[in-house]
Every structure is written in C-alpha cells, then in structure tokens.
FILUM-722084 format. One line per field, with one value per atom (N, C-alpha, C, O, CB): residue number from 1; residue in three letters; atom name; z, y, x negated. Coordinates in steps of 0.001 Angstrom, whole numbers, plus 524288, in hexadecimal, padded with zeros to 5 digits. Glycine has a CB too. Layout:
num NUM ... $
residu ALA ... $
atome CA ... $
up Z ... $
north Y ... $
east X ... $
***
This chain:
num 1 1 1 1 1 2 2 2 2 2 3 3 3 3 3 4 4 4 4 4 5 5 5 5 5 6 6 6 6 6 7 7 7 7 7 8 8 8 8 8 9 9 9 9 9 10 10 10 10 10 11 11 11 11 11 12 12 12 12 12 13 13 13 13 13 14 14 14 14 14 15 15 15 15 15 16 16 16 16 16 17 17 17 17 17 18 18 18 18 18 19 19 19 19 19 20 20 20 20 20 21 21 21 21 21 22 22 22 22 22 23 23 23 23 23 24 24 24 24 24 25 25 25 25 25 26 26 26 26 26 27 27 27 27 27 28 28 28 28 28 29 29 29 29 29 30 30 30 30 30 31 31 31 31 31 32 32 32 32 32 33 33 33 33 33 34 34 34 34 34 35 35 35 35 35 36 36 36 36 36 37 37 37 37 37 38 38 38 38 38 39 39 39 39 39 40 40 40 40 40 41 41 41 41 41 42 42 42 42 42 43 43 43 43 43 44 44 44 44 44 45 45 45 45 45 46 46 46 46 46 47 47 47 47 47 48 48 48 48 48 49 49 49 49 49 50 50 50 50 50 51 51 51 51 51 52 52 52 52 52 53 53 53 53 53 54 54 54 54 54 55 55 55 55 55 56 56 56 56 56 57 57 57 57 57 58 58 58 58 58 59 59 59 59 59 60 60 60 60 60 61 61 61 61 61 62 62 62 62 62 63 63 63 63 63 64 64 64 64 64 $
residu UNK UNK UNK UNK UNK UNK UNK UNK UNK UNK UNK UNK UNK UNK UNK UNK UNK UNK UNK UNK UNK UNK UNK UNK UNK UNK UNK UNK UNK UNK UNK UNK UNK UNK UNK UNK UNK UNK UNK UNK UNK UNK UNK UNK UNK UNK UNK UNK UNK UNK UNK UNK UNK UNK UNK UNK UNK UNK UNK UNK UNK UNK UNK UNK UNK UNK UNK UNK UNK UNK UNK UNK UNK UNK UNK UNK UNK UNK UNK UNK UNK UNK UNK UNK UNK UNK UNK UNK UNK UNK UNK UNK UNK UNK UNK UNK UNK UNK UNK UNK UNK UNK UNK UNK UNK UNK UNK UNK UNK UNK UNK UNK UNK UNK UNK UNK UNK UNK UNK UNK UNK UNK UNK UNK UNK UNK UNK UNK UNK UNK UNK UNK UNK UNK UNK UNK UNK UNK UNK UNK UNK UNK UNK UNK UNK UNK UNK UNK UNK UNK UNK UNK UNK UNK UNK UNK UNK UNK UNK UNK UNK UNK UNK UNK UNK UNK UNK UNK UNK UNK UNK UNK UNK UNK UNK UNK UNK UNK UNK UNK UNK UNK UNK UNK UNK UNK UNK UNK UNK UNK UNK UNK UNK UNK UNK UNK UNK UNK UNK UNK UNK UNK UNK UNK UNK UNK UNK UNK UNK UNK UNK UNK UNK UNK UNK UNK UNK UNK UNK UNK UNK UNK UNK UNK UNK UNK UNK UNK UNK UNK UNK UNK UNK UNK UNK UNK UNK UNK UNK UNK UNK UNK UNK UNK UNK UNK UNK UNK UNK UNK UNK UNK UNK UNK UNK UNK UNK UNK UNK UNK UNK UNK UNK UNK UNK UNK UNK UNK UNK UNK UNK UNK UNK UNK UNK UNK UNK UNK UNK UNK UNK UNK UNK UNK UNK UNK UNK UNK UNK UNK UNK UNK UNK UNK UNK UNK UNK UNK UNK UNK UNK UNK UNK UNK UNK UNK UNK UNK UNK UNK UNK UNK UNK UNK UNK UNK UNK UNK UNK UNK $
atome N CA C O CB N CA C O CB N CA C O CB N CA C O CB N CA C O CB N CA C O CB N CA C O CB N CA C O CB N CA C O CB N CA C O CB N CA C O CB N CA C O CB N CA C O CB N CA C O CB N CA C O CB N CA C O CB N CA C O CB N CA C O CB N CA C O CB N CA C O CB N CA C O CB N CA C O CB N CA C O CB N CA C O CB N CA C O CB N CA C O CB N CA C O CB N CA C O CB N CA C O CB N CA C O CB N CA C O CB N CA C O CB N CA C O CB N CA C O CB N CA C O CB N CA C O CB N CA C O CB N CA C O CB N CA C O CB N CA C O CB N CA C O CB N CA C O CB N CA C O CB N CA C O CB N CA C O CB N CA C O CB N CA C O CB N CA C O CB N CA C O CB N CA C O CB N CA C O CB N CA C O CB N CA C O CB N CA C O CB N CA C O CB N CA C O CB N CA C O CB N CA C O CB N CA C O CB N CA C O CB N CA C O CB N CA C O CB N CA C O CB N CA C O CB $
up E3D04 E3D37 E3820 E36FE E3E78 E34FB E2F4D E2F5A E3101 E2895 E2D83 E2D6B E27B7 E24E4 E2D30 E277E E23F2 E1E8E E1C13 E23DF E1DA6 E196A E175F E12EA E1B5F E1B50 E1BBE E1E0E E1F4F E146C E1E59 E200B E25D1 E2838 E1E63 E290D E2DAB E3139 E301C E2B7C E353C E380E E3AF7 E3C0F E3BA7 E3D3B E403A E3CCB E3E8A E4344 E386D E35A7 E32DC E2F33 E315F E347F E3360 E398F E398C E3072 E3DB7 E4216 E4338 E4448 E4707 E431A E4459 E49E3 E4E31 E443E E4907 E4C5F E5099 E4E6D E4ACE E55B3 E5BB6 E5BEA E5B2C E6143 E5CC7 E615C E6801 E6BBD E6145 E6747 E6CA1 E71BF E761B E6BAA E6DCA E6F51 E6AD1 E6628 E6F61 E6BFB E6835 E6601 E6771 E6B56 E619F E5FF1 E6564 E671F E566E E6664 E6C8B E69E5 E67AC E7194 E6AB8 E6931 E6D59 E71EC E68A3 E6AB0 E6EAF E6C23 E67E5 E6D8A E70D4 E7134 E7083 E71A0 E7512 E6DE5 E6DF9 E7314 E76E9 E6B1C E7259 E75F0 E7BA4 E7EBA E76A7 E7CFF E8060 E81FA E7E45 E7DFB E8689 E85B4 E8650 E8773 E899F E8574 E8482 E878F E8711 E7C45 E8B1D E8AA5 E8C44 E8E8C E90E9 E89FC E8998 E8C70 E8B37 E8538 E918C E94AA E927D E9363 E9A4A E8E0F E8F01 E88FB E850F E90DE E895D E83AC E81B4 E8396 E82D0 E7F13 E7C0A E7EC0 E8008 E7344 E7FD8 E81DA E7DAE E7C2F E85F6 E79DF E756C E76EB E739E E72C5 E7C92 E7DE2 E7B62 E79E8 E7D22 E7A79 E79AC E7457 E70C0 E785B E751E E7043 E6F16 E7250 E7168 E694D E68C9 E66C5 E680D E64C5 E61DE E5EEE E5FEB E611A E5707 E5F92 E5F0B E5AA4 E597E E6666 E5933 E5460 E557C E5639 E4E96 E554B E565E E51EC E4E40 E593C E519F E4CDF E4D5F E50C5 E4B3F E4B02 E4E36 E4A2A E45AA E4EF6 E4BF3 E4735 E4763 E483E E443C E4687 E42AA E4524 E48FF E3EFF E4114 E4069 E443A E41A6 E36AC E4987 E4B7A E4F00 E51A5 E4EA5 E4CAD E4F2E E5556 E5739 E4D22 E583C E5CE5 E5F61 E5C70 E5D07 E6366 E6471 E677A E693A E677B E6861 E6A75 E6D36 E70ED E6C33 E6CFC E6EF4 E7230 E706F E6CAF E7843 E7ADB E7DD5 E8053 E7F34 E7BF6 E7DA5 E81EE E81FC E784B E86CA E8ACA E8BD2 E8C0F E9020 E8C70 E8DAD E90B2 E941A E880F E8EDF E9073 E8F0B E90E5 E9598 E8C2B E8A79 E8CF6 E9170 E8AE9 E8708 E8707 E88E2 E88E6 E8124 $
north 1C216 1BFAF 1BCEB 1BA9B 1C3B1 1BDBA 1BAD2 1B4C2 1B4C8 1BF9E 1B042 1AB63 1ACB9 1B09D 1A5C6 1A7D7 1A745 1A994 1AD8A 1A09C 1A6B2 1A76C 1AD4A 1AEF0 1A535 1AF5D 1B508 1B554 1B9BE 1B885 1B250 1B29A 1B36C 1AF80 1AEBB 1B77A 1B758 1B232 1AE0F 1B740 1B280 1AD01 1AF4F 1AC37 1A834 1B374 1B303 1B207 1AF0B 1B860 1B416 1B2A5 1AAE3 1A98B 1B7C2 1A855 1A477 1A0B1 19BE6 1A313 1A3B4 1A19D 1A442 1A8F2 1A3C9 1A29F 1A4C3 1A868 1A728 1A06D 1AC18 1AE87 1ACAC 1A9AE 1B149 1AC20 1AB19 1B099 1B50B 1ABA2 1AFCE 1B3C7 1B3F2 1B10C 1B334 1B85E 1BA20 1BB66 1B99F 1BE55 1C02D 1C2E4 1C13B 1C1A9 1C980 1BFB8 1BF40 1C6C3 1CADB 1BB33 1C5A5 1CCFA 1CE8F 1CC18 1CFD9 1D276 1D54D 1DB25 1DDF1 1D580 1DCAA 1E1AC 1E862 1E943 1E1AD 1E9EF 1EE56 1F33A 1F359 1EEB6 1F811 1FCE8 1FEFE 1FD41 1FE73 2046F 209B6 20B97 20C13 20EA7 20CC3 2109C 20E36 21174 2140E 2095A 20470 20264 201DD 20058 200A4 1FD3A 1F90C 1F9B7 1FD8D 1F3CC 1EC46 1EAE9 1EBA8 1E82C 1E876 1E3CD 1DE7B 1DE2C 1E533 1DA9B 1D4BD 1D158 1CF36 1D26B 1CFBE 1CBC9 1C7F4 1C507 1CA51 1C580 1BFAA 1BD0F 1BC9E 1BE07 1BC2F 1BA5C 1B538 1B2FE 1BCCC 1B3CE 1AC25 1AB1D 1AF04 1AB0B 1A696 1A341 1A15F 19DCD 19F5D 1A34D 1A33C 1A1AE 1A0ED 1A94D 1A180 1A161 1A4FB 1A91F 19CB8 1A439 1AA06 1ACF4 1AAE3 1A956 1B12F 1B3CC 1B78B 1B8D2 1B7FB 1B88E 1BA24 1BFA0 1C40D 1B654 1BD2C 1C3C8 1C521 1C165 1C3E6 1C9B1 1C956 1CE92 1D24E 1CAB9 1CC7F 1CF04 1D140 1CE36 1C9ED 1D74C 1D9A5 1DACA 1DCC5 1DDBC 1D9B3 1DA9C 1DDE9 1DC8C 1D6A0 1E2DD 1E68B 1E584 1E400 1ED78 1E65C 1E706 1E75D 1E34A 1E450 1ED93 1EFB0 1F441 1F70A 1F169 1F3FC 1F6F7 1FC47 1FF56 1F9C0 1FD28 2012B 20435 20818 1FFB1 1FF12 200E7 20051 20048 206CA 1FFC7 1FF1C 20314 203E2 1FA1B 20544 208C2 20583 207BA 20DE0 20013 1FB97 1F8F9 1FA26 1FC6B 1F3B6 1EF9D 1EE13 1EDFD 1ED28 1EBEF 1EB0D 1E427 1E223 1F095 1E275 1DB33 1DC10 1DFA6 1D454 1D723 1D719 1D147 1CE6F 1DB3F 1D056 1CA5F 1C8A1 1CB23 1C71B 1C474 1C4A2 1C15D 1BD27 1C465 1C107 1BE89 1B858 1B6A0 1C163 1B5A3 1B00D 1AC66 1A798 1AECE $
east D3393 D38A0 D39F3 D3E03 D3CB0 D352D D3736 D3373 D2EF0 D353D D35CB D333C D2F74 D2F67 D37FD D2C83 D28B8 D2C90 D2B70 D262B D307A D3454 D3554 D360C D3976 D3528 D354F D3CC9 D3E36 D334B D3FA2 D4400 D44AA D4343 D462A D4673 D4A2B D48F6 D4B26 D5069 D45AC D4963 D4C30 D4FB3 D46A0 D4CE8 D529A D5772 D5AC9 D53E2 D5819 D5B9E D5AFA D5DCA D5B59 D5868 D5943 D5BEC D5C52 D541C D5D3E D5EE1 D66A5 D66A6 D5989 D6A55 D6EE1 D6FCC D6E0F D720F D7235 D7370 D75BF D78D1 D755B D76B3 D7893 D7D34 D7B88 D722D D81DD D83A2 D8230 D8310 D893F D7FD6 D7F18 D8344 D843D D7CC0 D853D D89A8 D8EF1 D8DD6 D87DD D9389 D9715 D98AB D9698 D9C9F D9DAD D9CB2 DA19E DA55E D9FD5 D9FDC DA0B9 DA241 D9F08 D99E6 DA8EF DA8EE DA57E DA44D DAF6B DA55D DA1B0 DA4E6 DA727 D9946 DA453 DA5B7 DA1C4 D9D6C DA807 DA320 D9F38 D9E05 DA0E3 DA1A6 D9854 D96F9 D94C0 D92FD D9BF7 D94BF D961B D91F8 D8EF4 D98F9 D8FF0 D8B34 D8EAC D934C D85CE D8C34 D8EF6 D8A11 D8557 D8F8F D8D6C D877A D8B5B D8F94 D8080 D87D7 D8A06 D884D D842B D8983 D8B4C D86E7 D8731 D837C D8752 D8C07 D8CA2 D8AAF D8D6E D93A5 D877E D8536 D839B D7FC8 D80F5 D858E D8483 D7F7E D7CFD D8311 D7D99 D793F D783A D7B15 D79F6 D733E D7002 D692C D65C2 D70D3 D6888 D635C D5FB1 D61A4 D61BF D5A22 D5794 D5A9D D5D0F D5039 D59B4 D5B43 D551D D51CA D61BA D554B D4FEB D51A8 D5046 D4BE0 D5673 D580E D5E2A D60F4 D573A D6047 D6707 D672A D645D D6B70 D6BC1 D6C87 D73BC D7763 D6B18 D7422 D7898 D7B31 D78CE D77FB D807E D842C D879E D8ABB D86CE D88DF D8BF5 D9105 D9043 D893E D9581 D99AA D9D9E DA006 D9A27 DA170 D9F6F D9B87 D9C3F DA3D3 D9693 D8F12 D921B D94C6 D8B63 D91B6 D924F D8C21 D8B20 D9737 D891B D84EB D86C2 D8B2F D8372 D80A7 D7F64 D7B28 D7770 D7DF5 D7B07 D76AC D72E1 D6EFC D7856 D739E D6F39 D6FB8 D728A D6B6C D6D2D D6DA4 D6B22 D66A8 D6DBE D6B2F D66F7 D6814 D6BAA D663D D631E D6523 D6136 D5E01 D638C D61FA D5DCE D5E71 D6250 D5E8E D5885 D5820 D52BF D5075 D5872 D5193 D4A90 D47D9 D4940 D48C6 D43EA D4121 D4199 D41F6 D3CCE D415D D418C D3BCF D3BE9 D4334 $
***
C-alpha cells in the first residue's frame, strides 16, 4: 500500500462520504439501506465520535 516514495497512496486520494454522520443507540443493531452512489468502493474507513467503541462492522457487496 506504500508507492515507490514510500508514501501512502490511499492517503494521496480524498475521502468520499458514504454514509453522512448518522446518530446511533447502544446496544442496537443499524443497518443503512440508503447510501451515496460512489460506484466501486475498494476501502471504507469508520469514524466513531465521541470513541465509544464499536463491537463490529459488517459491509456486504460483491465483487467488481
């Protein structure tokens, strides 16, 4: 994941919202049908806040 440079390329590409920030309850499962039209997605990156921790995340899709 590192270029010749030795730098990040994912970090040389900007982030997409997927999901806008969506408040959530304890204890709860969520699931989100309605999500931005971004075409393939390869990585997603979760931001929790405030850090209450998550016991896990599960994405489903299918190969591009």
């Amino acid at each position: 994941m590192f270029g010749d440079d030795g730098e990040a390329t994912l970090a040389k590409e900007a982030w997409q919202v997927l999901l806008p920030e969506t408040k959530l309850e304890p204890d709860r499962q969520h699931d989100f049908d309605t999500l931005a039209e971004l075409g393939t997605v390869s990585h997603v990156r979760v931001s929790v806040f405030p850090d209450g921790g998550i016991s896990r995340v599960r994405l489903f899709g299918r190969p591009a």
